[in-house]
C-alpha positions in Angstrom: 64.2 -67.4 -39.3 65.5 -65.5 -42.6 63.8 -63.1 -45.1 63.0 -62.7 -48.6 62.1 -59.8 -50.7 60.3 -60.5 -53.8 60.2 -58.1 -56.8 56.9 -57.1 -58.0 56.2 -57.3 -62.0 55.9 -53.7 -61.8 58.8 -52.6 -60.0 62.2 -52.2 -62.5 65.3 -53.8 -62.1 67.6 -51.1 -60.8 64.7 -50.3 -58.1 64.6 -53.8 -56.9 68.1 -53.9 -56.4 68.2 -50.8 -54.8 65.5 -52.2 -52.2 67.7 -55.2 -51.4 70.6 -52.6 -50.7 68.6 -50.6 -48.8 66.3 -53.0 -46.7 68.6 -56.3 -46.3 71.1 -54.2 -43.6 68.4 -53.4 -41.6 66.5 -56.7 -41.4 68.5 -58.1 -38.1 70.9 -61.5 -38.1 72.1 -62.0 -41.4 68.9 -63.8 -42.7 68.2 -62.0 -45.8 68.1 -64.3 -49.3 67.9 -63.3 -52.8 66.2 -64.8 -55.4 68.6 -63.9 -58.9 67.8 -63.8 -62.0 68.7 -66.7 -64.3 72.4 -67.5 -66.1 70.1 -67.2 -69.4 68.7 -63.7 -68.2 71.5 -61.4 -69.4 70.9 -59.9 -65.7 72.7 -62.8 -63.6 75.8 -60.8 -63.1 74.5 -57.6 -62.2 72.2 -58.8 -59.8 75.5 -60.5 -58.0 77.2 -57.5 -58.3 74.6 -55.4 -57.0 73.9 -57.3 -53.5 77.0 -59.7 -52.2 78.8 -57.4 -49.6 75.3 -56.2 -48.9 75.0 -56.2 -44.7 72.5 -58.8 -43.8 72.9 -61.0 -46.9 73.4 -65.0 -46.1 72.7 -66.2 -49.4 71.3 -66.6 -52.8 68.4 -68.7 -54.4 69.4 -69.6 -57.6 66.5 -70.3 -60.4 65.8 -72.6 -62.8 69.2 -74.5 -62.4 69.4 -77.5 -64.3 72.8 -79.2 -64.7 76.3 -79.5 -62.7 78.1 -77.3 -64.8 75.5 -74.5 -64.5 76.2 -74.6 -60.1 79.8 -74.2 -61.1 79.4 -71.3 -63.2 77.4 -69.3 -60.6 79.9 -70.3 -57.9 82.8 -69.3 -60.1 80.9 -65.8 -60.4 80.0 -65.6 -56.6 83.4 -66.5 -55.6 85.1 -63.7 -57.9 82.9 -61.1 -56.4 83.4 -62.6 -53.3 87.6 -62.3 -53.7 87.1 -58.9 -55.6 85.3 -57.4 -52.0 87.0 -59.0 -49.6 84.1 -61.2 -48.6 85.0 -64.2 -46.7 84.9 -67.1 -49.5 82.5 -69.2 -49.0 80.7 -67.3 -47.3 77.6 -66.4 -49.5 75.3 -69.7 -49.9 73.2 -71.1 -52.7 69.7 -72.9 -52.7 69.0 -74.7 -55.8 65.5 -74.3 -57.2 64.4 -77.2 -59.0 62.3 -75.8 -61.8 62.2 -78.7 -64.6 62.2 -82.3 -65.4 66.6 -81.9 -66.7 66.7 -80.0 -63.1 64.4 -83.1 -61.1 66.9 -85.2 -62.9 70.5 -83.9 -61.6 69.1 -82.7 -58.4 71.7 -84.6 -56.9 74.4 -84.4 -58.6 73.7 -80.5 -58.2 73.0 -80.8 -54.9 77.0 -82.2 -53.9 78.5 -79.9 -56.7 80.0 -77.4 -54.1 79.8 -76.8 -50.5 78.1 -73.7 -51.0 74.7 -75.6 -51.8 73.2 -75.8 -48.6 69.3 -76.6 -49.5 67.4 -77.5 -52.6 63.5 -76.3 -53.4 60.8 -77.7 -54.9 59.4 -75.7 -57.9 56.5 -77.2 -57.9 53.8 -74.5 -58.5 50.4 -75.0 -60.1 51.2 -73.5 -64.1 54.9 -73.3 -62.8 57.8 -74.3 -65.2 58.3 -77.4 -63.9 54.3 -78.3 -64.2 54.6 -76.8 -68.0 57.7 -78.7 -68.6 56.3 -82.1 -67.5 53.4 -81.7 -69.6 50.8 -82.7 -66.5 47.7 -81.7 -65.1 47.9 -80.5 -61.5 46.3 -81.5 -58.3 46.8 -81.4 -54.6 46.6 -85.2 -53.9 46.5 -86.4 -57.4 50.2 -88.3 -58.8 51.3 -85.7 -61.4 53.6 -83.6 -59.6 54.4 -86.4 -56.9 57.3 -88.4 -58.4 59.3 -85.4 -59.1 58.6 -83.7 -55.5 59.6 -86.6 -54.1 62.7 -87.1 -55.9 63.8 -83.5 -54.9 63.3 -84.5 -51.8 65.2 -87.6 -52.2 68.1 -85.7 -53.6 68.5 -83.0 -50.4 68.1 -86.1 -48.1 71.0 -88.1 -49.9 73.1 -85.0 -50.2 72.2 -84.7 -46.3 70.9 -81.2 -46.1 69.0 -81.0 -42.8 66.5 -78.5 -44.3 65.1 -79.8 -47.7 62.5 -76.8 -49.0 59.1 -77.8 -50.8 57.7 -74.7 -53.1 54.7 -72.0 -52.9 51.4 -72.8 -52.8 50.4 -70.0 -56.2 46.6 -70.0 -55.1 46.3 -67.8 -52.3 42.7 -67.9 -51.8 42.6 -71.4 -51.8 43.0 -71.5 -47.9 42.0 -75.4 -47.7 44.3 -76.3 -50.2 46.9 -74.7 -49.0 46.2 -77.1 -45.5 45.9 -79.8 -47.8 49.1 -79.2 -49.6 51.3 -78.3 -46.9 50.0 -81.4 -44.8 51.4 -83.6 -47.6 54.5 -81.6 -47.8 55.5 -82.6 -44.3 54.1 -85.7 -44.2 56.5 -86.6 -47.6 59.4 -85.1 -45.3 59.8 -81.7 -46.3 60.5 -79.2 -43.5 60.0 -75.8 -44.7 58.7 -74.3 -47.6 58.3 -70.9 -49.5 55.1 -68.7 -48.9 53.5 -65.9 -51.0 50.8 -64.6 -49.1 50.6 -63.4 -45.4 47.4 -65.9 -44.7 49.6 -68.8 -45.3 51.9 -68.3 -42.3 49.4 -69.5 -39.3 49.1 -72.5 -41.0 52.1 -73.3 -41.8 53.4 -73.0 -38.5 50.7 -75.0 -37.1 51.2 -77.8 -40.0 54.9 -77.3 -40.1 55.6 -77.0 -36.2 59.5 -75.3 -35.8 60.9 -78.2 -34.1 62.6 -76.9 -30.4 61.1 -73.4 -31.2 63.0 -72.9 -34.4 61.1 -71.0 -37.4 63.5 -71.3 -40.2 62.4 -68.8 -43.4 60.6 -66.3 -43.4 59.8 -64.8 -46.9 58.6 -61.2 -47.4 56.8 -60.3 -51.0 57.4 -56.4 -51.8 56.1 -54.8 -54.3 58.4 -52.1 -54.8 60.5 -53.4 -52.2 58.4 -52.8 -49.4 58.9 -54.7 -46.4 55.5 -56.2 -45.2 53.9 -56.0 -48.4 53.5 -59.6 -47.7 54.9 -62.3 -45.3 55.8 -66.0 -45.1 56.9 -68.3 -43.1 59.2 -71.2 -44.4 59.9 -74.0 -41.1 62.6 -76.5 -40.8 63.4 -79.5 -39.1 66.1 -79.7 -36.8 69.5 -78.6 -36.5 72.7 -80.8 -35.9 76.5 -79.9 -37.0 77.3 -80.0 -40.3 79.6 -82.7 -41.0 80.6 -82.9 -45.4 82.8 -86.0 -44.9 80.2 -88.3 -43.2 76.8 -88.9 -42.4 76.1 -85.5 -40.5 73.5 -83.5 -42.1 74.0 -80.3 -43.7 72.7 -77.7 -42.0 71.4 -74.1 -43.6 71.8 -71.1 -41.9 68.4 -69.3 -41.3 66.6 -72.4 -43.0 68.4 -74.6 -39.9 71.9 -74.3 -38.3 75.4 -75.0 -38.1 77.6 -74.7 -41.7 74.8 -74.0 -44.0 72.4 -71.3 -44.4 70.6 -69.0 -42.2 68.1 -68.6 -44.6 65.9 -65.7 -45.3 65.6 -63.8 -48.6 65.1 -61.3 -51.7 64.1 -61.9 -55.0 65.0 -60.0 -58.0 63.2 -62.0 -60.8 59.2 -62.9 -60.4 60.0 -66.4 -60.4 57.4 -68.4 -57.6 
């Protein structure tokens, strides 16, 4: 189980980081993730620099990624901080969000660029950049989104992450949907995704049963970096040893287990 701490659209920068320094050390087990701001931001590197060496930090979501050399950058950056604090290397790890049709495209190409990519996740919201960017309409059932959702999936599978993540559900109030939605999810062989909204964590865990007791991701929306301004719950599959060279899967820590991530999380940006 892990945590994530979103930003509200109304809290500043500074104070959001200030939240993750302040909350992340005391949210137990090294589960907290943090959503960044993008390479084309101009905030990238200050966000980095503001959380790793944080206590309770596991790992970073990285947005809107889109090509190899992109990964490489932001591990070059994490690794220097890394070095520059004496954090173990390697030791902070990344989740790529796929967030357009370029990024659906070198999923997995991304996905084997560095051992610190333990998951990818599906940024597959209704109005989301990836929707905008394919041009489509949206629907629960309905083919539009489905080619690319599954070939993110595909991508985590043959990069042999244990833990592949499907994306939020935007309509909150849209309870039966949600069902609908996360059904599908799990039956297309996702095994965890992100939540927005307390009301979406009972069925989740009902739709996406923790295999051997094991909830994976838990993610927290603040608005000003309160904790319990909202909670969700993100479940995985199972957990076996990670294993690079063969046919092991790649486990997450706090998404699933072994040399990956335990996943929880904060974000920085507003990105879904």
């Amino acid at each position: 189980m892990g945590c994530r701490l979103t930003r509200s659209s109304s809290i500043s920068k500074a104070d959001a980081r200030a939240g993750v320094r302040a909350y992340a050390p005391k949210i137990p087990g090294n589960r907290v993730w943090v959503r960044v701001n993008g390479l084309d931001s101009g905030l990238a590197t200050d966000d980095l620099d503001a959380i790793i060496g944080v206590a309770g930090l596991a790992g970073i979501f990285l947005p809107k990624v889109e090509a190899r050399d992109e990964v490489m950058r932001w591990v070059a950056m994490i690794g220097a901080i890394e070095q520059g604090r004496g954090v173990t290397p390697g030791a902070i790890q990344v989740v790529l969000s796929i967030e357009s049709a370029r990024g659906v495209l070198n999923a997995y190409d991304m996905a084997i660029a560095a051992e610190r990519v333990v998951s990818l996740t599906f940024g597959g919201a209704q109005d989301g950049d990836l929707n905008t960017d394919l041009g489509c309409a949206w629907s629960i059932d309905g083919p539009e989104m489905l080619h690319a959702r599954s070939q993110t999936l595909l991508a985590a599978r043959a990069a042999r992450f244990d833990t592949p993540l499907d994306g939020v559900f935007a309509n909150v109030r849209d309870a039966e949907g949600f069902e609908r939605d996360t059904a599908l999810s799990r039956r297309l062989g996702y095994r965890g995704r992100k939540l927005i909204h307390p009301s979406q964590i009972e069925p989740c865990n009902r739709l996406l049963p923790p295999e051997r007791g094991r909830a994976r991701l838990l993610r927290a929306r603040i608005g000003g970096v309160r904790p319990g301004a909202g909670a969700g719950q993100c479940l995985d599959h199972r957990r076996r040893p990670h294993d690079r060279r063969g046919d092991g899967e790649r486990c997450a820590p706090g998404l699933g287990g072994g040399r990956g991530v335990e996943k929880g999380g904060i974000a920085l940006d507003e990105g879904k």
